[in-house]
C-alpha positions, 0 to 999 in steps of 0.5 A: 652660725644658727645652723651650725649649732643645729646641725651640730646638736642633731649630730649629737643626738643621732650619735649612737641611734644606729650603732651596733655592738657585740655582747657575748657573741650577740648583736646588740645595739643602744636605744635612747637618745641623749640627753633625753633618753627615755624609759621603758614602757612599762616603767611609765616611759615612752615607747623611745626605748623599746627594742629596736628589732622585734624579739630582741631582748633587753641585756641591761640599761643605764637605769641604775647604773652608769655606763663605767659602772656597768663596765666594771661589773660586767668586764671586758667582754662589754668594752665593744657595747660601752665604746659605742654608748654614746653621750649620757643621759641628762634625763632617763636612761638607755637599754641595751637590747641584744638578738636572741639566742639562736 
C-alpha cells in the first residue's frame, strides 16, 4: 500500500514538468511543480522556475492570478496552455515560459 501512494504522489507531482503547449504559435511550456511550486529567482525564490530552455521568455504565471483567471483574460487562444497546467499550487506559483519569436 505505502508504495502505491508513493508512486502515486510522484505521478502527481511529475504531472505537467514535460508537458508543452502552444501560445499564439509559440511553444511553451509550464514550470513549477505542484503543490510546491516555487517562485522566480529574482522574486526571492528558487531557481525551480527558471526557463526550461535558454532564451525562452516568461509569458505569464500564476503568481497573482489562477489559472481561470488567467484564462478569462487572455481567452481562447490560452485554452491549449491552460488544459496542460496541471495541478494548483499549494505554495508559490507557476511561469509559463514560451520560445521566442523567430
Amino acid at each position: 500500500m505505502h508504495s502505491i501512494l508513493v508512486t502515486l504522489t510522484m505521478a502527481i507531482l511529475a504531472r505537467g514538468a514535460l508537458a508543452d503547449c502552444t501560445f499564439y504559435g509559440k511553444k511553451c511550456q509550464w514550470v513549477g511543480t505542484a503543490p510546491f511550486c516555487g517562485r522566480h529567482a529574482d522574486h526571492g525564490g528558487h531557481l525551480g522556475i527558471d526557463p526550461p530552455h535558454q532564451g525562452w521568455l516568461t509569458a505569464t504565471d500564476t503568481e497573482d492570478e489562477d489559472i481561470d483567471e488567467l484564462f478569462d483574460r487572455k481567452g481562447e487562444e490560452f485554452r491549449n496552455c491552460r488544459n496542460d497546467y496541471g495541478s494548483g499550487c499549494w505554495t508559490g506559483y507557476k511561469a509559463l515560459y514560451c520560445e521566442p519569436s523567430k
